[in-house]
C-alpha positions as CSV (number, residue, x, y, z in Angstrom):
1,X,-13.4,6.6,8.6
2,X,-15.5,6.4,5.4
3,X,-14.6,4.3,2.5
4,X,-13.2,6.6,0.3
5,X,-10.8,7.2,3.0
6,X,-10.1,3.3,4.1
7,X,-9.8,2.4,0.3
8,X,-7.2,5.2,0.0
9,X,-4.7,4.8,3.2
10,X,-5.2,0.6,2.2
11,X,-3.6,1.7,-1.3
12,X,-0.9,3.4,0.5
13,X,-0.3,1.6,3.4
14,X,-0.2,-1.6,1.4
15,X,2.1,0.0,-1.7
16,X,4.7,0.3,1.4
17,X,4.9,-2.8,2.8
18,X,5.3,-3.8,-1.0
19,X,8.0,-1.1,-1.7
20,X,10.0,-1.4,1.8
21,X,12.8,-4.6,2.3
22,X,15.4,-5.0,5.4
23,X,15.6,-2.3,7.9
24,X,12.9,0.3,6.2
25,X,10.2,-2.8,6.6
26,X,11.3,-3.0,10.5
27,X,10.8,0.8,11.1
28,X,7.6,0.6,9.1
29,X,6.3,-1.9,12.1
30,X,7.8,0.0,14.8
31,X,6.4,3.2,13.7
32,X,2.8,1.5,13.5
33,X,3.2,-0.4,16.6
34,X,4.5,2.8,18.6
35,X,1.3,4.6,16.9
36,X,-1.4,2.2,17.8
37,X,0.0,1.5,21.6
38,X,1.8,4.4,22.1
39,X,4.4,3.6,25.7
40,X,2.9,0.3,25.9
41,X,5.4,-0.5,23.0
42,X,9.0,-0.5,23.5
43,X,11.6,0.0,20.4
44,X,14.3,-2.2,21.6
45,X,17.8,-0.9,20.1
46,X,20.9,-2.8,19.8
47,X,23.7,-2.1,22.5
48,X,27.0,-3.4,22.1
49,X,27.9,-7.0,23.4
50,X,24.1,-6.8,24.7
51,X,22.8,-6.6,21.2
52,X,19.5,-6.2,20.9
53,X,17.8,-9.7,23.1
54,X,17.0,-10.9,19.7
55,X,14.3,-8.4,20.0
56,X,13.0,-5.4,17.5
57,X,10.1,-4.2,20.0
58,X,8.5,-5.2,23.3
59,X,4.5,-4.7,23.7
60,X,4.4,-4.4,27.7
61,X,0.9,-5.3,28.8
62,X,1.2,-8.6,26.6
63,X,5.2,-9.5,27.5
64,X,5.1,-10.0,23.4
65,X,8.6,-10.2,21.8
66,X,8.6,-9.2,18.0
67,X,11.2,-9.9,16.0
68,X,11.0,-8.8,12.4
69,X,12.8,-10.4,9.1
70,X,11.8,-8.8,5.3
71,X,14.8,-9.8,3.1
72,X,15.0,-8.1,-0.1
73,X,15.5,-11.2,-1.8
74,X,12.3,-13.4,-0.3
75,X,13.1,-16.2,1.4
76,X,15.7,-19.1,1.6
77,X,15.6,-21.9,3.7
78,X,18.2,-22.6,5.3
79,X,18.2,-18.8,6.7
80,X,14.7,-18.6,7.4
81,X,14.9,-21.6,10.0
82,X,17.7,-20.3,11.2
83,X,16.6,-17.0,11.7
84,X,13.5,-18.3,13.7
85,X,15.3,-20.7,15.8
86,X,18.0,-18.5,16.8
87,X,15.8,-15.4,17.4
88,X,13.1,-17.1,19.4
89,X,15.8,-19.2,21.4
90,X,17.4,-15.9,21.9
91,X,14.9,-14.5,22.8
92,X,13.8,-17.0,25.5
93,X,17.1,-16.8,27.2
94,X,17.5,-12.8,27.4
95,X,14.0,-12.2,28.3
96,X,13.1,-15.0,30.2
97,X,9.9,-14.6,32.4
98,X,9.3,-11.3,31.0
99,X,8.4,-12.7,27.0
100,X,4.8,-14.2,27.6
101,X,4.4,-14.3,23.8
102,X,6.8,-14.5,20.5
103,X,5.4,-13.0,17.1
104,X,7.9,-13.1,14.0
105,X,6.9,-10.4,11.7
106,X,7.9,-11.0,7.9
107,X,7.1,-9.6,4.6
108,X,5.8,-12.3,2.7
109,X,1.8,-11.2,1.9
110,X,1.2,-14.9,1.2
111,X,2.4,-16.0,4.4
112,X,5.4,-18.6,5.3
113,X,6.2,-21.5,3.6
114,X,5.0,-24.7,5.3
115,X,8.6,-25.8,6.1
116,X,8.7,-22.4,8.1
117,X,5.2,-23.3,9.7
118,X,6.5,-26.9,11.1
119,X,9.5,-25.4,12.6
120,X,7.5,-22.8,14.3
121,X,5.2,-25.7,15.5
122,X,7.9,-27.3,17.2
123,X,8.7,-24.6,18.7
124,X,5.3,-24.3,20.2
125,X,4.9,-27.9,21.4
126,X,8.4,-28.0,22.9
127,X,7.7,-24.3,24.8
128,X,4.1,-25.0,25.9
129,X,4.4,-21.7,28.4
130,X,4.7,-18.9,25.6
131,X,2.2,-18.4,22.8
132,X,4.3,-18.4,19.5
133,X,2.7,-16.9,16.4
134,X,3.6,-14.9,12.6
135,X,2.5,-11.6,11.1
136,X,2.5,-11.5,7.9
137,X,1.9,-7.6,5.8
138,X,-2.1,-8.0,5.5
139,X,-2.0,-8.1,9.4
140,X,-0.3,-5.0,9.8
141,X,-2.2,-3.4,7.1
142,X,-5.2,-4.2,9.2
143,X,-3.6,-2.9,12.4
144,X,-3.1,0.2,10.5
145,X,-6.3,0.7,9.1
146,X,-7.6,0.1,12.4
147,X,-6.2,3.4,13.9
148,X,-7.6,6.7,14.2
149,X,-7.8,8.7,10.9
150,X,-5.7,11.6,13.2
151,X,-2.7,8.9,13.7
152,X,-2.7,7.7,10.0
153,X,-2.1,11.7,8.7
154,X,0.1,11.6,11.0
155,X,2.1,8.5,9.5
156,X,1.0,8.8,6.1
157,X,-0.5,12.0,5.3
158,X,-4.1,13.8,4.5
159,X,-6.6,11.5,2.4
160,X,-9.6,12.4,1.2
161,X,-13.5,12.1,2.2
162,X,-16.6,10.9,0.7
163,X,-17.6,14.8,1.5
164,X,-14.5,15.6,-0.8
165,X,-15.1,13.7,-3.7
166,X,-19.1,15.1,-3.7
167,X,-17.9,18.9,-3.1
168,X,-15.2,18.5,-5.9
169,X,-16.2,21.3,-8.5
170,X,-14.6,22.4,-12.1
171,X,-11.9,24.5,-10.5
172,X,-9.6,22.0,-8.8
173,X,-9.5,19.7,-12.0
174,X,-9.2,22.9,-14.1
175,X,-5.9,23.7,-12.1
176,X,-4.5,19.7,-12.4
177,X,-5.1,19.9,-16.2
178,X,-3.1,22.9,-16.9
179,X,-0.2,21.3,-14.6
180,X,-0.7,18.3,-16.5
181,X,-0.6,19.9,-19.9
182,X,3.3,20.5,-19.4
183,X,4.2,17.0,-19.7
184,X,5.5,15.4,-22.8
185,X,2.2,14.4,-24.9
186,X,0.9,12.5,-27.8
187,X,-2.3,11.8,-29.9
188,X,-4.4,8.7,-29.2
189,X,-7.4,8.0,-29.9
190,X,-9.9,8.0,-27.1
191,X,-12.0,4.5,-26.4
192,X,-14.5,2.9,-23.8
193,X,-13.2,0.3,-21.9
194,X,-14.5,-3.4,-21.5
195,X,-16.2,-4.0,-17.9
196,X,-13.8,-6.2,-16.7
197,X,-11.0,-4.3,-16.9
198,X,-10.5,-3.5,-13.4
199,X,-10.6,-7.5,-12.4
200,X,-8.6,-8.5,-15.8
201,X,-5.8,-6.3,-14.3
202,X,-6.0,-7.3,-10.8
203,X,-6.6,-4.2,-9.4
204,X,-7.4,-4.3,-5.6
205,X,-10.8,-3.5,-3.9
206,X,-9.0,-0.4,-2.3
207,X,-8.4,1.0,-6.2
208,X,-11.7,0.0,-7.5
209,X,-13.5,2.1,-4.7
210,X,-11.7,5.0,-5.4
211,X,-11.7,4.7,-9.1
212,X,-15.6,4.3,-8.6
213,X,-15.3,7.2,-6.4
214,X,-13.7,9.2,-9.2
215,X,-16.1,8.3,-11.7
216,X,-19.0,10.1,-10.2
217,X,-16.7,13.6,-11.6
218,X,-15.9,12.4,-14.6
219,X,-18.4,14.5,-16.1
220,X,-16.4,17.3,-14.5
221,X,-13.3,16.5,-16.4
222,X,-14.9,16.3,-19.7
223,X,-16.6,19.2,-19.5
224,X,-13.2,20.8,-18.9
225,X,-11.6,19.0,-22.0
226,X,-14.6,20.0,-24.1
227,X,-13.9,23.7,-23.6
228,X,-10.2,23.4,-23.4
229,X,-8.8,25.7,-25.8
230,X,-6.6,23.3,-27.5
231,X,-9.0,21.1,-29.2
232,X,-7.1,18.1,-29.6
233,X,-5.3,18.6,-26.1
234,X,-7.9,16.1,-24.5
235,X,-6.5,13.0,-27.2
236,X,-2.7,14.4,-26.2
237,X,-3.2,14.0,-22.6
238,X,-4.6,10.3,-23.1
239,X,-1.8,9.9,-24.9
240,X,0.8,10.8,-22.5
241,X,-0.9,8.7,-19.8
242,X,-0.7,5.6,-22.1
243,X,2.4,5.9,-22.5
244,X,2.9,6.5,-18.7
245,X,1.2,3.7,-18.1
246,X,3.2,1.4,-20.2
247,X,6.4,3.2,-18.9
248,X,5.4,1.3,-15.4
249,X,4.8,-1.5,-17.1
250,X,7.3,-2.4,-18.4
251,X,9.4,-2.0,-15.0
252,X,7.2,-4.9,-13.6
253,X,5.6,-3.1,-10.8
254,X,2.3,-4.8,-9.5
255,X,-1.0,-3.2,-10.9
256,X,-1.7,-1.1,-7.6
257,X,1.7,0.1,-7.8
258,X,1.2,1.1,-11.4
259,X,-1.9,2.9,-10.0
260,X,0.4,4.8,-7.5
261,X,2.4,5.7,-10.5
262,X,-0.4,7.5,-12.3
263,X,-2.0,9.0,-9.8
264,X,1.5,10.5,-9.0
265,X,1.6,11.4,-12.8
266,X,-1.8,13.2,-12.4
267,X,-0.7,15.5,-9.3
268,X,-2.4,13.0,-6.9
269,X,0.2,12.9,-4.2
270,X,-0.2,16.5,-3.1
271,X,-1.1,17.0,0.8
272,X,-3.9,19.5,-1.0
273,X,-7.5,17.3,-1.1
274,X,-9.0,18.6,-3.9
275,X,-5.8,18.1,-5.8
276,X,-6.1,14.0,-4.5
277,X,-10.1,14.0,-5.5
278,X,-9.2,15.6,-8.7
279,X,-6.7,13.1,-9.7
280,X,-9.2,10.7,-8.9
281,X,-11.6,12.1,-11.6
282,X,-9.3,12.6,-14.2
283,X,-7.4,8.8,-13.6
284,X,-11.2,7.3,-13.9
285,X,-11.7,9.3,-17.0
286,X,-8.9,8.1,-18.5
287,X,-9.2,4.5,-17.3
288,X,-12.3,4.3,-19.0
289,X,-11.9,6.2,-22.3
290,X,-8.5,5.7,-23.2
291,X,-5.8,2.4,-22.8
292,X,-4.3,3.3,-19.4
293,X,-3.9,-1.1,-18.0
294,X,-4.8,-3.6,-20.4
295,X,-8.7,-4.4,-21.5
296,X,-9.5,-7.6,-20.9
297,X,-9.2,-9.9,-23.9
298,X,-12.8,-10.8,-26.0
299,X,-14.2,-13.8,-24.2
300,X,-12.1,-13.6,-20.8
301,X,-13.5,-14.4,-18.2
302,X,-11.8,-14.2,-13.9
């Protein structure tokens, strides 16, 4: 896949294994894992006194055992140590010979906390027959991005193309821009933006590519706005997305998600391509002309 497309499915895939907790988390990695290895990976289901073998999916030419815990609430102690020790010991005893390999999957991007890390050790050095190991979201994000562009529509929907973003022409942004024009708007005053905006707001690498992808049409969009019947329509609509903007805010959502937000704001999560490309334009427009995130204060630097 090009970039354009990597740098949009990594958006998405990664705003979901932000967004999902509990049991949506766990169907998340079984829908990836039964993607990517298609019979070769086993959902295991709970089944009355049986339960489950303290197992949420079985990957058959490895004899791997995955067990998955994403608490809504991030991690405790006390539970986490239990959970591992009781699921892997669990494990080990319903399985037996068939469980070559152990992998707890979690939901903590910056990985388990070293107390969590020791205990799995242990376990290691004390079961010196099974290969123990953690997943933590980036490795499934990479699993994901690792598929065939055909498997992630399937799982996540259509994304756009380099090709795409080069063939976009007036028309597509024309149609966005009247859709848009029905939302509640404002005046602002349109301003350029200071160059570190993107890293002053922690934006990823996947939102920078596609912002930079959407800058090459800006032109596009302002064309559109300087012809737009309504002259002052152009400081309305920056308007409305500042205050969209600060909307997300000000619910504490991370900066990609806030990104997410917009671009849903702008008609960007329509199956249609053009309709994704052209929310790319007009979100890059905006991002530089008008205060959609913060600019990065006089001085800053990363």
């Amino acid at each position: 896949m090009d970039q354009i497309t990597r740098a949009w499915y990594g958006k998405d895939i990664e705003l979901q294994l932000h967004k999902r907790k509990e049991q949506a988390y766990e169907d998340l990695f079984c829908d990836l894992m039964e993607k990517k290895y298609s019979d070769n990976f086993q959902l295991v289901k709970a089944a009355g006194r049986d339960g489950d073998g303290k197992s949420d999916g079985y990957l058959i030419p490895e004899k791997c055992i995955y067990q998955v815990y994403a608490p809504s609430s991030g991690f405790q102690k006390n539970k986490l140590l239990t959970k591992i020790k009781g699921d892997f010991e669990g494990a080990k005893s319903k399985w037996g010979p068939k469980m070559a390999k152990w992998t707890f999957v979690h939901n903590e991007w910056e990985g388990l906390p070293k107390y969590a890390l020791d205990c799995l050790d242990d376990i290691r050095a004390n079961n010196a027959g099974i290969e123990v190991s953690s997943w933590r979201p980036a490795i499934l994000k990479d699993l994901a991005l690792d598929m065939a562009v055909k498997d992630l529509v399937d799982l996540f929907g259509p994304a756009p193309t380099q090709s795409d973003v080069v063939s976009l022409t007036h028309d597509p942004i024309k149609t966005l821009l009247r859709a848009i024009s029905g939302k509640e708007t404002g005046k602002a005053v349109l301003a350029p933006v200071s160059v570190d905006k993107l890293q002053y707001n922690r934006l990823s690498e996947d939102v920078e590519t596609l912002l930079t992808a959407g800058r090459t049409k800006e032109k596009l969009v302002e064309d559109l706005l300087m012809i737009w019947p309504d002259p002052e329509y152009g400081e309305e609509l920056a308007e409305s997305f500042r205050r969209k903007y600060h909307s997300l805010k000000e619910e504490g959502v991370p900066p990609d998600e806030i990104f997410s937000g917009l671009q849903a704001f702008a008609g960007g999560n329509s199956d249609v391509v053009s309709a994704q490309v052209s929310s790319l334009a007009v979100l890059s427009y905006f991002f530089e002309r008008c205060d959609i995130f913060d600019n990065a204060p006089i001085g800053w630097t990363q």
